[in-house]
C-alpha positions as CSV (number, residue, x, y, z in Angstrom):
1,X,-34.8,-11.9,-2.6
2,X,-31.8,-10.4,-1.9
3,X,-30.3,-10.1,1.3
4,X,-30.1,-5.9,2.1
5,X,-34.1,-6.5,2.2
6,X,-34.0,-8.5,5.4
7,X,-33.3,-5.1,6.9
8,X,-34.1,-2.8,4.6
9,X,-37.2,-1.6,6.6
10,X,-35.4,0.1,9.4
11,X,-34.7,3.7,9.7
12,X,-32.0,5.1,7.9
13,X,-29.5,5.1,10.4
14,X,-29.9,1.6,11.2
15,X,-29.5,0.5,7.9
16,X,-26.5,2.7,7.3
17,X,-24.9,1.2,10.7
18,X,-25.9,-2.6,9.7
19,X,-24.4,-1.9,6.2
20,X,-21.0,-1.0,7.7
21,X,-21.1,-4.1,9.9
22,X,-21.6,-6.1,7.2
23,X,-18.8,-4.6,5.1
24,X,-16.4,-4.6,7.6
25,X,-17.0,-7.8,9.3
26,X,-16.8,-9.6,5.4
27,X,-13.7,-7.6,4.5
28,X,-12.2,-9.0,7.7
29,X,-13.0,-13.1,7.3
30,X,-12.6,-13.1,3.1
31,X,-9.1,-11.8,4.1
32,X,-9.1,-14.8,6.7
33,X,-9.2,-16.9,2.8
34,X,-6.7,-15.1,0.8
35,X,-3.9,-15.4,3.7
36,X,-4.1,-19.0,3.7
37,X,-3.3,-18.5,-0.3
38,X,-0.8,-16.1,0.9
39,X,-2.8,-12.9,-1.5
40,X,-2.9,-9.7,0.3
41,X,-5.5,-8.1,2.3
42,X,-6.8,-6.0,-0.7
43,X,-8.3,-8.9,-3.1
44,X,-10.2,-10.2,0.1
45,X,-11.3,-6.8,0.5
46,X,-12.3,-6.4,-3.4
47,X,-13.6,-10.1,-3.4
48,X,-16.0,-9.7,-0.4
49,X,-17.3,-6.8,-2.4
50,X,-18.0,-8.8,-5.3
51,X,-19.9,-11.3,-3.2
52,X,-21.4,-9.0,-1.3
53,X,-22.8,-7.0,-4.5
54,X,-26.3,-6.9,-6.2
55,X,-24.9,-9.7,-8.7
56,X,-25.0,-11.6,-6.2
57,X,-25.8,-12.1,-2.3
58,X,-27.1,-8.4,-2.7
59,X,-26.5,-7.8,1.1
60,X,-25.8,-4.1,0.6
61,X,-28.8,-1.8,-1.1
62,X,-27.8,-0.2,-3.9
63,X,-28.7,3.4,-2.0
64,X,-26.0,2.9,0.6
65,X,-23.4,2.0,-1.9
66,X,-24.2,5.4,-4.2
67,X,-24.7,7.1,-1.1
68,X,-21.2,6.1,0.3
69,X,-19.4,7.7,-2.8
70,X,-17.5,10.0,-0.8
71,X,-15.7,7.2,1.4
72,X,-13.4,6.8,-2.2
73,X,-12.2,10.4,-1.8
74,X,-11.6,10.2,1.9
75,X,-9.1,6.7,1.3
76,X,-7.6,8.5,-1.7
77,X,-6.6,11.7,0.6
78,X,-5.5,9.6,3.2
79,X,-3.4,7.4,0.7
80,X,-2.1,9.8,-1.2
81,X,-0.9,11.8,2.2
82,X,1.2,8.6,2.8
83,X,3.0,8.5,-0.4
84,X,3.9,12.1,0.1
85,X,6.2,11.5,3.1
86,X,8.7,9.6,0.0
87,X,9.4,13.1,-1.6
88,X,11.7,13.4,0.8
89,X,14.3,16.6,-0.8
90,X,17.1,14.8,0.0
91,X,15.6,11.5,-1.9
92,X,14.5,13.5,-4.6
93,X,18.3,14.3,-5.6
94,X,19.6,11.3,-5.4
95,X,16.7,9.6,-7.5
96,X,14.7,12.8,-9.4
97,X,16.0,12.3,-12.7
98,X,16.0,8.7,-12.3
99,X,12.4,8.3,-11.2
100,X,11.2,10.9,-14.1
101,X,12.8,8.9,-17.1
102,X,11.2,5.5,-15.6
103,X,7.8,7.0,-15.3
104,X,8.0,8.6,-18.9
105,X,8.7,4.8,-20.0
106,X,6.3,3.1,-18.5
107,X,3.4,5.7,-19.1
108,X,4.4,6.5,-22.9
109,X,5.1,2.8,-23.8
110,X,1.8,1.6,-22.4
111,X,0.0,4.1,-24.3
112,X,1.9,3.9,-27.5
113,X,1.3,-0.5,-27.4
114,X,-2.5,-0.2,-26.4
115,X,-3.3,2.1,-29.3
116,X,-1.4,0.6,-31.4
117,X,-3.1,-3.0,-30.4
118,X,-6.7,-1.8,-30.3
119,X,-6.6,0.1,-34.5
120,X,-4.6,-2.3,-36.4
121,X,-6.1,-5.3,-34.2
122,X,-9.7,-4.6,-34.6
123,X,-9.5,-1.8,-37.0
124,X,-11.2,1.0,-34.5
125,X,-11.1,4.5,-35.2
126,X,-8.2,6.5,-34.3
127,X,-10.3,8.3,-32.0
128,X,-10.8,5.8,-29.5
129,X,-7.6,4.3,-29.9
130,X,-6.0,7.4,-29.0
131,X,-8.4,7.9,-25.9
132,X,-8.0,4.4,-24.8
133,X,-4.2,4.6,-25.3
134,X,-3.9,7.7,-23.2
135,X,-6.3,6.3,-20.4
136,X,-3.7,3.2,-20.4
137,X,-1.1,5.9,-18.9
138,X,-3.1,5.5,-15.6
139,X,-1.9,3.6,-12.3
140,X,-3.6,3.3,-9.2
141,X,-1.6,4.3,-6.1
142,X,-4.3,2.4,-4.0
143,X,-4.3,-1.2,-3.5
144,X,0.0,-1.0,-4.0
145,X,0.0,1.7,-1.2
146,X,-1.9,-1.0,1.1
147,X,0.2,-3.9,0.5
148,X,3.1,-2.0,1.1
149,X,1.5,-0.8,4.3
150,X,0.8,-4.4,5.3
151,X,4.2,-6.0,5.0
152,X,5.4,-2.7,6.2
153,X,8.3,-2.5,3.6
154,X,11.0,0.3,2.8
155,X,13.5,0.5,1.0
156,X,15.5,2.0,-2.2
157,X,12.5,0.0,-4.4
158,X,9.5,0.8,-2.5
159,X,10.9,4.7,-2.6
160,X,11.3,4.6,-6.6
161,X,8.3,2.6,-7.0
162,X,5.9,5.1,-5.1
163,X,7.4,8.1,-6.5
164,X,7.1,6.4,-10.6
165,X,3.2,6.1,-9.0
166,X,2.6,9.5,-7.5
167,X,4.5,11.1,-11.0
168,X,2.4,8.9,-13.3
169,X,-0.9,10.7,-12.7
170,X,0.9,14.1,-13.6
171,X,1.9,12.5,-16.5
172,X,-1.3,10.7,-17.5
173,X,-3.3,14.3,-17.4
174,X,-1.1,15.8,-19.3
175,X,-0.9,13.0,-21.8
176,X,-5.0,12.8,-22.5
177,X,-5.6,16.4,-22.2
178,X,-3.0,17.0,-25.6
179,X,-5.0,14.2,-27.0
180,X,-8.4,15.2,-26.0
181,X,-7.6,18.1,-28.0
182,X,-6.7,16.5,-31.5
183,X,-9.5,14.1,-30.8
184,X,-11.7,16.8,-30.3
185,X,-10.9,18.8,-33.4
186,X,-11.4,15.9,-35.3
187,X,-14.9,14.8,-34.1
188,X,-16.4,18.2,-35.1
189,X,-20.1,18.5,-33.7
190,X,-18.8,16.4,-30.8
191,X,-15.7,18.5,-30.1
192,X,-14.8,19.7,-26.6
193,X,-13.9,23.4,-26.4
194,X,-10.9,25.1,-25.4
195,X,-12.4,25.4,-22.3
196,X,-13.0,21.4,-21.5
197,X,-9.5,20.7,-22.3
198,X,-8.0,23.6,-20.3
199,X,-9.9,23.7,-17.2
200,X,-9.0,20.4,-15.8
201,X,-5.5,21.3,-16.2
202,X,-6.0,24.1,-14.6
203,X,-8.1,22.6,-11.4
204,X,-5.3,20.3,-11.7
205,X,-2.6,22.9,-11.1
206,X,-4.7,24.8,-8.3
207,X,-5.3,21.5,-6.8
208,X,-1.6,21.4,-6.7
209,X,-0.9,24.9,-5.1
210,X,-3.9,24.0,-2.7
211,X,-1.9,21.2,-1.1
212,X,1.3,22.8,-0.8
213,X,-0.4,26.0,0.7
214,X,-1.6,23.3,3.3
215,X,1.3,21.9,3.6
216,X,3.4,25.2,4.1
217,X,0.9,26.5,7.1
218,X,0.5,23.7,8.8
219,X,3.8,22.1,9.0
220,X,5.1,24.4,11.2
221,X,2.3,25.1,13.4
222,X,2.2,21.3,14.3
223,X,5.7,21.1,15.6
224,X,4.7,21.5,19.3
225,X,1.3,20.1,19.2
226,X,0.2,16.6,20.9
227,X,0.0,13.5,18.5
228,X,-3.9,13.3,18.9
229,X,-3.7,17.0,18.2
230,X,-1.9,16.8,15.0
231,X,-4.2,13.3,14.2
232,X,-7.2,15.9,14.5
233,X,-5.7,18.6,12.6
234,X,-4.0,16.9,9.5
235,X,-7.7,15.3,9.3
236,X,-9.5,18.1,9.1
237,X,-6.9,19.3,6.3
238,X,-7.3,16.4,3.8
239,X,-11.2,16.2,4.3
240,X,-11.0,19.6,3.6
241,X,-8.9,19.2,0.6
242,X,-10.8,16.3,-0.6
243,X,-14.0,18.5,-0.5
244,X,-12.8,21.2,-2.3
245,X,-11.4,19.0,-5.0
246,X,-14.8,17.8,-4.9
247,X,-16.5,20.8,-6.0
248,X,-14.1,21.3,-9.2
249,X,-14.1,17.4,-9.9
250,X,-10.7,16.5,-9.7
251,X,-8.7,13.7,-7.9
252,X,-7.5,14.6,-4.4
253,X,-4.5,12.5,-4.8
254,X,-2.2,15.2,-6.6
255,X,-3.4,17.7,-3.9
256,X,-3.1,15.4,-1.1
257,X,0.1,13.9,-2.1
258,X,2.2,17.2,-2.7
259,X,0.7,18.4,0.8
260,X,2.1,15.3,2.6
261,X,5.7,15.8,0.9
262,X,5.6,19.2,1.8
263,X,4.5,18.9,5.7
264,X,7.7,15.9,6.0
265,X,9.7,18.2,4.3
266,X,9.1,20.8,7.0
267,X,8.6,18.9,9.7
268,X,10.6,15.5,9.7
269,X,8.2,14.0,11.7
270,X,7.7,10.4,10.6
271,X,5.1,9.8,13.4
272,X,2.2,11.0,12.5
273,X,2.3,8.6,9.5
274,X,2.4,5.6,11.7
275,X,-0.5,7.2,13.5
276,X,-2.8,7.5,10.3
277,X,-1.3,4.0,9.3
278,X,-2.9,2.5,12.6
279,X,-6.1,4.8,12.3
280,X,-6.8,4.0,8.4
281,X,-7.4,0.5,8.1
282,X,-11.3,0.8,8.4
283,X,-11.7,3.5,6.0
284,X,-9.2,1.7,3.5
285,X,-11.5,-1.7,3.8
286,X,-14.8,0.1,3.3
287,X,-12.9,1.5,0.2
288,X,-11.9,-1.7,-1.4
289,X,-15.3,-3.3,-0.6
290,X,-17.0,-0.6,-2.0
291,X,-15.1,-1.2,-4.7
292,X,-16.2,-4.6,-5.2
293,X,-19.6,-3.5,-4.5
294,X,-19.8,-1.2,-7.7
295,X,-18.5,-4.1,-9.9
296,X,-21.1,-5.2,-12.8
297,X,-21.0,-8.7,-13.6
298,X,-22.8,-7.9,-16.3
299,X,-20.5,-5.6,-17.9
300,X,-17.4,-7.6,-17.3
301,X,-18.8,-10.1,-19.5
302,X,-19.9,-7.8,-22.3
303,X,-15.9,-6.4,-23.4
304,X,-15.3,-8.9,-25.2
305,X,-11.7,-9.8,-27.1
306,X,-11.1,-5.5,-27.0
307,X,-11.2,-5.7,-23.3
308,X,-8.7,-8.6,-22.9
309,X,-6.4,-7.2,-25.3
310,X,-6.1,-4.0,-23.7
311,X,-6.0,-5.6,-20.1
312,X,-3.4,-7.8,-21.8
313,X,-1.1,-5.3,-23.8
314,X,-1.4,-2.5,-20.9
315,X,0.1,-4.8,-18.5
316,X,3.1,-5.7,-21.0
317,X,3.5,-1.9,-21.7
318,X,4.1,-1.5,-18.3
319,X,6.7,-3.6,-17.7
320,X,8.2,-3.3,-20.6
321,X,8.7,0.3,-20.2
322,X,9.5,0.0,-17.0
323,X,12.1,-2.4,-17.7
324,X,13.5,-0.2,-20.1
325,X,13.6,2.9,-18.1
326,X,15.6,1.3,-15.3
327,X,18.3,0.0,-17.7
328,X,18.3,3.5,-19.1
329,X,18.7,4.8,-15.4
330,X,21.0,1.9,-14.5
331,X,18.9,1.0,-11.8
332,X,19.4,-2.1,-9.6
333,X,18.7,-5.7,-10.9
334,X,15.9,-6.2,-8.1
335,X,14.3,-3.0,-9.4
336,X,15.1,-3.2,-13.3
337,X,13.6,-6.7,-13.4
338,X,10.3,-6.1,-10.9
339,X,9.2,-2.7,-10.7
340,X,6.3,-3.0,-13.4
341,X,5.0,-5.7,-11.6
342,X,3.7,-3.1,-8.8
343,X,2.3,-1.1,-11.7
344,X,-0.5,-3.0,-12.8
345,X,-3.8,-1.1,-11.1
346,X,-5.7,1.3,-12.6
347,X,-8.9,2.8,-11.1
348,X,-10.0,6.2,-10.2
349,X,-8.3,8.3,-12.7
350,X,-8.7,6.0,-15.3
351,X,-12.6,6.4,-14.7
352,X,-12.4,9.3,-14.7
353,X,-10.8,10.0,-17.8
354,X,-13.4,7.8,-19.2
355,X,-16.2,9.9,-18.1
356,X,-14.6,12.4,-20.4
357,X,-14.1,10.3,-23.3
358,X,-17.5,9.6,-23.3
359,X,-18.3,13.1,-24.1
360,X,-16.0,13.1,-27.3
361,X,-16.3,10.0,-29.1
362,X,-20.2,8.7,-30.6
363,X,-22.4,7.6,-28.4
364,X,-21.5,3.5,-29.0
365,X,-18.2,3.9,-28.7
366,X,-18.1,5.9,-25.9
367,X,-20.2,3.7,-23.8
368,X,-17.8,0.6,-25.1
369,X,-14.5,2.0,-23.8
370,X,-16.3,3.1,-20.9
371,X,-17.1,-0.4,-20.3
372,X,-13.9,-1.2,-21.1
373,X,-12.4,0.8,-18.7
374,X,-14.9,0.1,-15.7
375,X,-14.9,-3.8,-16.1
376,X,-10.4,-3.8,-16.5
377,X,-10.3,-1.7,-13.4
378,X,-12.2,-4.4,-11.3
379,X,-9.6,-7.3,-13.1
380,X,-7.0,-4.6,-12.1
381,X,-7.6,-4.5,-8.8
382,X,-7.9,-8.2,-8.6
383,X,-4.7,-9.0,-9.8
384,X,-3.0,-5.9,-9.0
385,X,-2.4,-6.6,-5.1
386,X,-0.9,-10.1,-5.7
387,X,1.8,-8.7,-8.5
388,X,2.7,-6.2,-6.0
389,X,3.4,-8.6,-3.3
390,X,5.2,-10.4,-6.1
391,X,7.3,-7.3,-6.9
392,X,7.8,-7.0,-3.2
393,X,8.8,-10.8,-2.5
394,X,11.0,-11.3,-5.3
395,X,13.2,-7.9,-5.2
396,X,14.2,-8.8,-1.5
397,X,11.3,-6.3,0.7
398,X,9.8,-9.1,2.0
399,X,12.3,-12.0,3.3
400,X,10.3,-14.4,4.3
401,X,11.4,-17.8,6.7
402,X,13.0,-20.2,5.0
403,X,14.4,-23.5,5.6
404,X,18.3,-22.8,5.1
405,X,17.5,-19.7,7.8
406,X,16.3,-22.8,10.2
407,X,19.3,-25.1,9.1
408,X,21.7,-21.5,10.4
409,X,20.1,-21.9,13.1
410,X,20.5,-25.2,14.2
411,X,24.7,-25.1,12.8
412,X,25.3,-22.1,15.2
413,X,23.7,-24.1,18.2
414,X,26.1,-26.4,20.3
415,X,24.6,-30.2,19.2
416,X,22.9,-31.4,22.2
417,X,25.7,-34.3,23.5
418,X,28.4,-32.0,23.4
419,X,26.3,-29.1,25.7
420,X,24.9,-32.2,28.0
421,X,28.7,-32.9,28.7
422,X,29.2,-29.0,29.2
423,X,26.8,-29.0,31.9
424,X,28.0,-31.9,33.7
425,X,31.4,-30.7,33.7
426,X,30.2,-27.4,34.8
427,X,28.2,-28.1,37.1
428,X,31.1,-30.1,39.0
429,X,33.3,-27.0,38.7
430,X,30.8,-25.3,40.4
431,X,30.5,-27.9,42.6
432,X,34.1,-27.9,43.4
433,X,34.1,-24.5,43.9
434,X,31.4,-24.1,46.5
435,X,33.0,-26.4,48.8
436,X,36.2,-24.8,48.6
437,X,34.7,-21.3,49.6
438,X,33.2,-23.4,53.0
439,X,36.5,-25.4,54.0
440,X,38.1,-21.4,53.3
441,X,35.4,-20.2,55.5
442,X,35.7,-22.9,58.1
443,X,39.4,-21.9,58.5
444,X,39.4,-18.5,58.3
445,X,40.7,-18.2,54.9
446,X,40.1,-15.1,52.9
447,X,36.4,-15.5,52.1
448,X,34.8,-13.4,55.2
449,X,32.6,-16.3,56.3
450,X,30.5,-19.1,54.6
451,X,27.6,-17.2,54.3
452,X,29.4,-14.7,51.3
453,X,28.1,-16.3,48.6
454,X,24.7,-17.2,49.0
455,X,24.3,-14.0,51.0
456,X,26.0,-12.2,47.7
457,X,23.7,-14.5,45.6
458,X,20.3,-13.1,47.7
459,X,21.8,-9.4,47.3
460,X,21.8,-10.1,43.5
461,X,18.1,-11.4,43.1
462,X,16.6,-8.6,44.9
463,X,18.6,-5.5,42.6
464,X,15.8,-6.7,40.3
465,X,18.7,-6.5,37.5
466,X,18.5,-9.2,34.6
467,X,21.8,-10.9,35.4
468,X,21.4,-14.2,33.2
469,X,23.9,-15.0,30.4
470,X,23.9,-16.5,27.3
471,X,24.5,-20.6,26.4
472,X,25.7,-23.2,28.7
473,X,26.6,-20.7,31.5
474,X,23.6,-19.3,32.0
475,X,22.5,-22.8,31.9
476,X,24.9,-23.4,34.5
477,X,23.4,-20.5,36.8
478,X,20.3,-21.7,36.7
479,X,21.0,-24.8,38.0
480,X,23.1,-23.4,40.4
481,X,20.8,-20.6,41.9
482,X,18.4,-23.7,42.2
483,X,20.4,-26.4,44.1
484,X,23.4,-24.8,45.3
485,X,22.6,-21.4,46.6
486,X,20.5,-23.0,49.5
């Protein structure tokens, strides 16, 4: 029995509320797990999904998660958004070139190494070698766009790494529609037409011209509204987007993303990304749950040696080539050595890439890359979070407490003897100094009377003014206020 039947009986809308809960509130204590193994918030989101799946607990019907399809589209437009604020035109000059030759690297060496791997290892047809090598291209902006949202880094490597990601996808298109082509001229009966090949490019391109538009006419407008006003609008914009990509089957991010550089291009106003930051985090873990939630058990076990191997080999293309493009570019050692470890996801594209593929090659191996591609993408997403926070960790974002801070700490303190004997000797100054002001007041000296300081003392504490100092003599104050003063 599996658990979603406990309630399944209910009305719709109780189901679909209960489903949520349950998503939610397990996305929320799984990641209560993976930071006691210091893993990001992501593979306890995609983990709870696992367990929560039909595989297993089955505590989600398989209706709700089909039904809740569009929830991907809304997290990708709302993601993508976010990595559009680091086309900044001023960062583009200083890094365009730069950030171009790295993501050519990493994309073409990927693909070259998988199909290479997959025909001379295992002697498959050019076909699907080609296919598979092109898919390889992909990487998922995502689960990196989360952990970077949840150590809230910046930086010269965060900038060059989500630019590589946001460019890759261009790259990747471009890459399988040329060899969807030759593929398709090859297959013969199974061939795609001119048509297949050129329209995605095309929806591609308009999805492009879509977000700018967007971007372009509502950028201004939003320079004098409220910050729940523009929260509302730039909503309404990327569900709208999202939905028209929809309807001609292509991925919002491209749209989404060119639509978020142009509206901080216009508009400089970093605010309203911290706003959707705090706003997101709901949508982003019904996303990776989801995620989990579509895995197959079954199908991860059925790739075999041909799905390690390109797991495997795609991983080493991508740091490999992105290695090699930042010695090219003569990029910093922190980025040269530990970009391609933030490169690792793949997901939506890659999917959907496969869903074409499918349509070319026979029937059997069709469904085996498609396989293929469906069961890496869950290992992707597994892994890809924790070699992000790697990335992140070792090439100085994150600078986490360590013992030689605490030891700084304790040098640039006064030991404890030497500020006891401070105090003592300060507090007889003080000491000293008090009863000279009374015998000056006692004989008329040049105090006005005896009262001046502890009247000056009251006239200080009610200014409501912060008048305590640093070290010993604020120490020292203290103890005066307390003892002295009265």
């Amino acid at each position: 029995m599996k658990l979603y039947q406990l309630y399944s009986q209910f009305d719709t809308p109780t189901v679909v509320l209960i489903s949520l809960a349950v998503i939610l509130a397990s996305g929320f204590l799984l990641t209560r797990i993976t930071k006691l193994l210091h893993l990001p918030n992501v593979t306890g989101y995609i983990l709870a999904g696992i367990l929560l799946g039909p595989d297993l607990l089955g505590a989600v019907s398989p209706e709700i998660i089909s039904g809740m399809s569009f929830v991907s589209d809304i997290a990708l437009a709302f993601i993508a958004f976010g990595v559009g604020k680091f086309f900044k035109l001023e960062r583009l000059k200083k890094t365009g070139w730069r950030v171009i030759v790295i993501t050519l690297m990493q994309s073409v060496t990927a693909g070259i190494l998988v199909t290479l791997a997959v025909k001379w290892i295992f002697g498959l047809s050019w076909s699907f070698s080609l296919l598979l090598g092109a898919i390889a291209t992909a990487t998922a902006p995502a689960s990196t766009m989360m952990t970077i949202n949840q150590y809230h880094e910046r930086g010269e490597f965060v900038d060059t790494l989500l630019q590589v990601i946001a460019l890759d996808d261009v790259i990747c298109l471009l890459l399988f529609s040329v060899v969807a082509a030759v593929v398709g001229a090859e297959n013969g009966g199974n061939a795609l037409s001119v048509t297949d090949i050129v329209l995605p490019v095309v929806y591609n391109i308009g999805a492009i011209a879509l977000g700018a538009v967007c971007g372009f006419v509502t950028g201004p407008m939003m320079k004098r509204r409220k910050k729940d006003n523009k929260l509302i609008i730039v909503t309404a914009v990327l569900f709208a987007i999202a939905g028209v990509c929809s309807v001609f089957g292509v991925s919002p991010l491209l749209s989404c993303m060119v639509y978020g550089a142009v509206y901080i291009n216009f508009t400089k106003d970093k605010e309203l990304y911290h706003q959707i930051n705090h706003f997101t985090p709901p949508i982003m873990t019904i996303f990776f749950v989801l995620s989990g939630l579509n895995f197959d058990l079954k199908s991860f076990a059925s790739i075999g040696l041909i799905g390690l191997t390109y797991v495997i080999v795609r991983i080493i293309g991508k740091m490999g080539g992105a290695f090699l493009g930042n010695v090219i570019t003569h990029q910093s050692k922190e980025i040269r050595n530990y970009l391609g470890f933030a490169l690792v996801p793949s997901a939506g594209v890659a999917i959907g890439l496969a869903f074409l593929s499918q349509r070319i090659l026979p029937e059997e191996t069709g469904n085996l890359l498609m396989t293929i591609i469906l069961a890496s993408a869950v290992v992707y997403e597994l892994i890809g979070p924790v070699c992000a926070r790697f990335a992140l960790f070792h090439s100085g974002c994150i600078k986490p407490a360590t013992e030689q801070t605490t030891e700084n700490v304790i040098v640039d303190s006064s030991p404890v003897a030497d500020t006891v004997n401070s105090i003592e000797t300060a507090v007889a100054a003080t000491a000293n100094a008090v009863a000279d002001v009374e015998m000056a007041g006692e004989a008329g000296g040049t105090f006005s009377d005896k009262t001046s300081v502890p009247s000056n003392v009251k006239q200080s504490d009610s200014s409501g003014a912060d008048t305590r100092t640093e070290g010993s003599a604020g120490i020292v104050t203290l103890i005066y206020k307390n003892n002295y003063k009265k």
